[in-house]
N, C-alpha and C positions, 0 to 999 in steps of 0.2 A: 507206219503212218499214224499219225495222234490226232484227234478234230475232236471239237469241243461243241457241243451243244448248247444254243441259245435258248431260256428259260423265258418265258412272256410274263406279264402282268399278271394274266390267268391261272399259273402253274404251269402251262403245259409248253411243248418243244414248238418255239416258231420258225428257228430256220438252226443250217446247221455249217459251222467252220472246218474246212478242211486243212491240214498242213501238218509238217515235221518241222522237226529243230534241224535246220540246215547247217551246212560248215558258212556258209553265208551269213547268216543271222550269227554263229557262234563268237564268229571274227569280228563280226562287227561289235558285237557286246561284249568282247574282252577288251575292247580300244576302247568304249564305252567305257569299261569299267574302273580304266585309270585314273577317273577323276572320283571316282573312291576313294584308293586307294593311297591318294595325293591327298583326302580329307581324314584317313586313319594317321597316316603319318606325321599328318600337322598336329594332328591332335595327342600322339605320341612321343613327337620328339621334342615339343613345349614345355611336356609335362616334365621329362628327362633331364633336360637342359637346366631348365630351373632349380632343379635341385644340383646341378652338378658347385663345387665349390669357386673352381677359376669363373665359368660365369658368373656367379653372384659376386665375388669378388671385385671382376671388370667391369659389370653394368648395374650392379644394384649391394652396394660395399653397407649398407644399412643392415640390410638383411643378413649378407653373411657374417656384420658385428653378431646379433644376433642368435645367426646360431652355433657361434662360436660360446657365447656366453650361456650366464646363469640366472640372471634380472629380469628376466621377461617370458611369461608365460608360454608353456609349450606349444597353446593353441594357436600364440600372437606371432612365433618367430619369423611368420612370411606374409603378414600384414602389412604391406607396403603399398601406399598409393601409386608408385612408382611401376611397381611390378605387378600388380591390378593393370592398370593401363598396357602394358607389354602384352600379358595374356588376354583381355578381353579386348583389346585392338581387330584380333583375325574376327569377333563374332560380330562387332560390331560394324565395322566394314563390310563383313559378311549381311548381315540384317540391312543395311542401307543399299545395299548393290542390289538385293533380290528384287527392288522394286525395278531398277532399270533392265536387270535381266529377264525378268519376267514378260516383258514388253517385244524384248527383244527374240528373246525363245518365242513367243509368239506369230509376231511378224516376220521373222527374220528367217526363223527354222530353229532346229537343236544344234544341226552342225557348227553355225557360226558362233553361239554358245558356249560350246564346248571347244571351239579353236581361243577363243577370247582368257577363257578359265586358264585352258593349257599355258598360255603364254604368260597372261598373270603369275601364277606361282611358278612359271621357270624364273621370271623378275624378281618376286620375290626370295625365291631361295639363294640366289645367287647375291641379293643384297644384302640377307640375315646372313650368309655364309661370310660376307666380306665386310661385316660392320665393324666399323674404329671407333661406334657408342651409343648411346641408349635410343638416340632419335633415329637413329641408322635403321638399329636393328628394328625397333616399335614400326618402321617404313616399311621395311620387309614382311610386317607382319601384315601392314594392312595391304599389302598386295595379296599376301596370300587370301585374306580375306577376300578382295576380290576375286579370286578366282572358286572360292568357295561357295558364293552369292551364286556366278555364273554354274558353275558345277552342277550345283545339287538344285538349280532348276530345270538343268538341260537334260543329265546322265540320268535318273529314276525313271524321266517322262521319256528317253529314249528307250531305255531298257524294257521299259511297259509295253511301250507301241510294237518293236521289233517281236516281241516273246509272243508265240503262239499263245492262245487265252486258255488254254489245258494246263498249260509251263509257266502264266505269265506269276502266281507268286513267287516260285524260282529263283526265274530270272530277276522281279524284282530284291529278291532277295539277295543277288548276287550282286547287288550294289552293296550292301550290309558286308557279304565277305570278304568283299574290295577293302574296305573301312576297315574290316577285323586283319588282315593280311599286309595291310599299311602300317597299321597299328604295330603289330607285332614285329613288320620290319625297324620301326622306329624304334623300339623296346631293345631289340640285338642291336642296332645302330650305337646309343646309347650308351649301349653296356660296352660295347669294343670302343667305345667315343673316348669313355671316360679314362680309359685305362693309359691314353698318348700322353708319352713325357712330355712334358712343355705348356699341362693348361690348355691346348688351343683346339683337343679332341670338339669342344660342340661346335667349332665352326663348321667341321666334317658334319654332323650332326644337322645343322641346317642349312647346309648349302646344299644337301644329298633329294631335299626337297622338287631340285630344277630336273633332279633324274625324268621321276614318272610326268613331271608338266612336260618336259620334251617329247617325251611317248605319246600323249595328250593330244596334245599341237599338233605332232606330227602324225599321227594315225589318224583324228576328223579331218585333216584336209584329203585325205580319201576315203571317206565315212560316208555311205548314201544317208539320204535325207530318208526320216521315215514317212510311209505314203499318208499317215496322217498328216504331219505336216504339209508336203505338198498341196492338200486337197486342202487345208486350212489358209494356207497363203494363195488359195487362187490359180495356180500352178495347172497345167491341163490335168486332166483325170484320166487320160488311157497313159498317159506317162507313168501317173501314180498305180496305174492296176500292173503293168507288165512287173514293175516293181516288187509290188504284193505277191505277183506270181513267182517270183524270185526268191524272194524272203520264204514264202511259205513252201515253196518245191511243188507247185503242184498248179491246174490250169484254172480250176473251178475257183474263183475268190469272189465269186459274184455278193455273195451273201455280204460275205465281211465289210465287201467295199462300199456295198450299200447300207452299213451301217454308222462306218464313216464319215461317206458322205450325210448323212442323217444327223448323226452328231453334228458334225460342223454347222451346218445350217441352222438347226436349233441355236447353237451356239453365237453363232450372228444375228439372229430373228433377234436376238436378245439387247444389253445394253451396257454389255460386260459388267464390269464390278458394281455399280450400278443396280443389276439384276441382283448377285450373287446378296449381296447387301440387303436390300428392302424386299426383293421378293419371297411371298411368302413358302413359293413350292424350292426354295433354293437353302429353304431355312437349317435342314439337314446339313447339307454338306458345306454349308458354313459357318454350323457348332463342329464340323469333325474337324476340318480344315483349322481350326484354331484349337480344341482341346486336344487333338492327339501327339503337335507338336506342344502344346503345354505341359501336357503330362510328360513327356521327351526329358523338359527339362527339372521340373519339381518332383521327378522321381528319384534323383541326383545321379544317374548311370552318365550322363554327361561329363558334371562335374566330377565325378570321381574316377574315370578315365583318364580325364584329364591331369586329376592332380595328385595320382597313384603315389609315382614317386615322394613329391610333396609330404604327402599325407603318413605315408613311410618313416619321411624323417624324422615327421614330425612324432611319432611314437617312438623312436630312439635307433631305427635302421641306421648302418653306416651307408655310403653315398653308392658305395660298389653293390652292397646287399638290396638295398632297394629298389636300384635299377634292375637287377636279376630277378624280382622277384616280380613285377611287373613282366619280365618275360613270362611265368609262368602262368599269370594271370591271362595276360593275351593270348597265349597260345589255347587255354583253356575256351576262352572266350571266341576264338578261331574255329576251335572243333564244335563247339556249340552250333556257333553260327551255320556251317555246313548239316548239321543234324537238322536244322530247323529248314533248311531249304530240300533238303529230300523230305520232310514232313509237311509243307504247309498247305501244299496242294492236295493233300490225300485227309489230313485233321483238320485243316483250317484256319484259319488265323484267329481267331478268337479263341482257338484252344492254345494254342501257342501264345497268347497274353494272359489268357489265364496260368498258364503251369510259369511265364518269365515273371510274374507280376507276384507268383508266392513266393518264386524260388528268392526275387530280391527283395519282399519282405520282411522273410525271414531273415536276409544275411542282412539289411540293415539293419534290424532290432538287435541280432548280435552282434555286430558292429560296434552301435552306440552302447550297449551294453558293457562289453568289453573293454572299452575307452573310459566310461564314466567311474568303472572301477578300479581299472587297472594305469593308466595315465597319469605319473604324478604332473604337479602343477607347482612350478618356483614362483609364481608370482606370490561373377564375381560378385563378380559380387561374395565368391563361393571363402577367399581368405580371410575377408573379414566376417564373414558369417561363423568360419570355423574359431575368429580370433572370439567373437562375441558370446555366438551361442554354444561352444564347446563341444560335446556328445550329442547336446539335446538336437545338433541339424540331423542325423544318421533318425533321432525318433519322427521329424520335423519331415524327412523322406519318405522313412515308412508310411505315417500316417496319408500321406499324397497317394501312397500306391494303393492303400486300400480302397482312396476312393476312388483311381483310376479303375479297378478292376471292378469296382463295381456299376459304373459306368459303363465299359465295357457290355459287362453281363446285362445291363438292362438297355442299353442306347445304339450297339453297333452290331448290325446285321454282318451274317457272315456273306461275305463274296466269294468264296470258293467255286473255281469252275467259271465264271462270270467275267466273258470279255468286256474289257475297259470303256466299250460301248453302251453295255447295259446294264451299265453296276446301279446307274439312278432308279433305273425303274423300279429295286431291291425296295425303295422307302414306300412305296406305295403297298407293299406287303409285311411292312413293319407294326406292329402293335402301337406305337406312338408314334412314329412318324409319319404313317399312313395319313394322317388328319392334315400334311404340311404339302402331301405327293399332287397335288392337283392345284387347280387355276386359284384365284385369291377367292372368288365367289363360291369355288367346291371345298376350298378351307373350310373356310366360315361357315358353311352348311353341317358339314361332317364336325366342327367341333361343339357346334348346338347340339347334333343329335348324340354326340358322346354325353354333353352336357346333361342331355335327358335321359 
C-alpha cells in the first residue's frame, strides 16, 4: 500500500491519499505510453534517414552534391532550405495542432486525443514509408506532426492523472522513457535500414512509424478515461469515484476526489486562457508553462537528438559509423532515463536539473571546444545555424543552460510528493512567488510591503 500526504498552505498535513500502483493503472500507462514512444522514434529515424545517402540522393540530390564534394564548408553541407522544411515540417504541424488539441483534450477527454494522435502517425508513416517525392514524403511528415500536437497533450496529462501522487514523477517520467526507447528503436532501425541492398532501407525506416500509432489507436479505444477528466467534462461524479476506486485498489478516495472536484471548479470559476494570461495569482505558472519548454529548446538536447547522425557526418563519420554510434548514445541516454525515474521521487526534480543541466554543460562546452579546433573547414532553424554560427551554437547552448539552471535554483519550487491537485498552492510558500499566490488586491498589498 503507498498514500501520499497532502501538504497545506500552512505546512502542515490536510488530508491524506490512499492507493497502489495497480496492474490497472500499469496497462493503462503502458498503452499511454505509446505515444512516447512514436515521439522518440520520429525524432530518431528523421535524424537517421537524413543522413542516409540513397535518401539524400532521391529527395534532396543538392545535399548529397555536397557531401560528396570539397567547395563547401563542413558546417554548410546540409544547409538546405529544402531539407529545413522536410525536418521542421513534424514541429511545426506539431506547434499548430497543439492549439486544437488542447481544446479538444479538454472538452473531449485524453482518450479521444490520443485515438486521433494514434491514427495520425499510423497515416503518416505509412505515407513517408511509400513516397515517390519531396512533397509526398514533407506530407507524411506533417501528419506525423499532427499526432505529435495531439500526443503530447493527451499522454503527460494521462499519465499524471492515472499515477498515484507518491509515483506521480515516475510515471511522469515514463513518458521521457517511452521517448528514450523510441529513440533507440529508431537508432537499430536505422542502422539495419542502411545496410539493404537496393537504397530503399529508409522507406523500412519510416514506414515502421505506423507500428506503435497502431498500438496507439488500438489500445485508447479501450483506455478508461481518467476521473479527472470525467469530472471536468461534467460527466456524473459517482461514475468518476468507482473509477478512482479502480485505479487506486482501494475504497476510501474521498479525499482525492474531493480534491478533484475542487480543482475543476476553480478551474471553471475562472475565464481560462484569459485568466492564466492577465491574472495576477496565475502569474507563476505562466512564466513556467513558457520557460521550461523554452529552455527544452535553447538548450540544444532537442536539436542535437535530432540531428545526431547529421552532425556525425558532418565531422567526417562514414554513413554506417554514425548511425551506430547514435545507437550508443541512445542507449546511454535510455539507462539514464530510467536512473532518473527511480530517483525523482525520492531527490526531486530540481536535483535532477540541477546534476542534467551541469552534466550538459559541460559536454557542450566540449563539444564546441573540440569542433572549433579539431574541424577543418574547405571553405532549424538548427542547419543553418550550424552552417552560419559553426562551433560557436554548442557555446551559444551552454551559455542557455547556465541560465536555465540558474533559474531553476532561484524560480522553481520543488513538487516532490505533491499531488497534481496542489502543486499551486507550492507558490504561495515560494520566496518570490508568494507576492503573485493571492487575489489581485493581496498582490498589490504584499508587494508594497516587500517594497518596504
Amino acid at each position: 500500500m503507498a498514500a501520499s500526504s497532502v501538504v497545506g498552505p500552512d505546512g502542515k498535513e490536510c488530508c491524506h491519499y490512499g492507493g497502489r500502483v495497480t496492474t490497472f493503472v500499469v496497462l493503462s500507462c503502458i498503452t499511454a505510453g505509446m505515444g512516447g514512444v512514436i515521439f522518440g522514434y520520429d525524432i530518431g529515424i528523421s535524424g537517421g534517414v537524413t543522413s542516409m545517402d540513397p535518401f539524400l540522393r532521391k529527395f534532396f540530390p543538392e545535399v548529397y552534391r555536397r557531401m560528396k564534394g570539397t567547395s563547401v564548408s563542413n558546417y554548410c553541407k546540409f544547409d538546405s532550405q529544402l531539407l529545413t522544411a522536410f525536418t521542421s515540417s513534424l514541429y511545426v504541424a506539431g506547434l499548430i495542432t497543439t492549439f486544437l488539441a488542447s481544446w479538444v483534450t479538454s472538452r473531449c477527454g485524453r482518450r479521444p486525443s490520443m485515438i486521433i494522435a494514434g491514427a495520425a502517425f499510423l497515416a503518416g508513416g505509412v505515407i513517408g514509408g511509400a513516397a515517390v517525392d519531396v512533397y509526398m514524403v514533407i506530407f507524411g511528415r506533417v501528419l506525423l506532426g499532427v499526432g505529435l500536437g495531439f500526443g503530447n497533450q493527451a499522454v503527460p496529462l494521462y499519465l499524471s492523472e492515472m499515477a498515484p501522487p507518491v509515483y506521480r514523477g515516475a510515471f511522469s517520467n515514463g513518458f521521457q522513457l517511452c521517448v528514450s526507447i523510441g529513440a533507440v528503436a529508431a537508432h537499430l532501425i536505422n542502422f539495419g535500414a542502411e545496410k539493404i541492398k537496393g537504397g530503399w532501407g529508409w522507406r523500412v525506416s519510416l514506414a515502421l512509424a505506423a507500428v506503435p500509432g497502431g498500438f496507439l489507436t488500438l489500445g485508447a479505444l479501450f483506455l478508461p478515461e481518467t476521473p479527472n477528466s470525467l469530472v471536468q467534462q461534467g460527466k456524473d461524479q459517482e461514475h468518476a469515484r468507482v473509477l478512482l476506486k479502480r485505479i487506486r485498489g482501494v475504497d476510501d478516495v474521498s479525499d482525492e476526489m474531493a480534491d478533484i472536484v475542487a480543482a475543476t471548479q476553480q478551474a471553471k470559476a475562472g475565464r481560462g486562457l484569459q485568466v492564466i494570461l492577465f491574472e495576477r495569482r496565475y502569474r507563476p505558472q505562466l512564466v513556467m508553462a513558457v520557460m521550461i519548454p523554452f529552455f527544452q529548446q535553447v538548450t540544444g538536447i532537442n536539436a542535437i537528438s535530432f540531428y545526431a547522425p547529421v552532425l556525425l557526418r558532418t565531422i567526417g563519420m562514414g554513413e554506417s559509423a554514425s548511425l551506430l554510434s547514435v545507437v550508443v548514445t541512445g542507449s546511454i541516454g535510455l539507462a539514464s532515463t530510467a536512473v532518473s525515474m527511480s530517483l525523482v521521487d525520492r531527490v526531486g526534480r530540481r536535483t535532477l536539473f540541477f546534476v542534467g543541466g551541469a552534466q550538459m554543460l559541460v559536454s557542450q562546452l566540449m563539444i564546441g571546444a573540440i569542433m572549433a579546433t579539431q574541424l577543418g573547414d574547405q571553405g532549424q532553424s538548427f542547419l543553418v545555424m550550424l552552417c552560419h554560427m559553426k562551433s560557436g551554437i554548442f557555446f551559444f547552448f551552454a551559455a542557455w543552460l547556465a541560465i536555465m539552471t540558474t533559474f531553476v535554483y532561484l524560480l522553481l519550487p520543488e513538487t516532490k510528493g505533491k499531488p497534481i491537485e496542489q502543486v499551486g498552492k507550492l507558490w504561495g510558500q515560494h520566496w518570490f512567488w508568494k507576492r503573485f499566490s493571492g487575489t489581485e488586491e493581496e498582490g498589490r498589498t504584499t508587494s508594497k510591503l516587500s517594497s518596504n
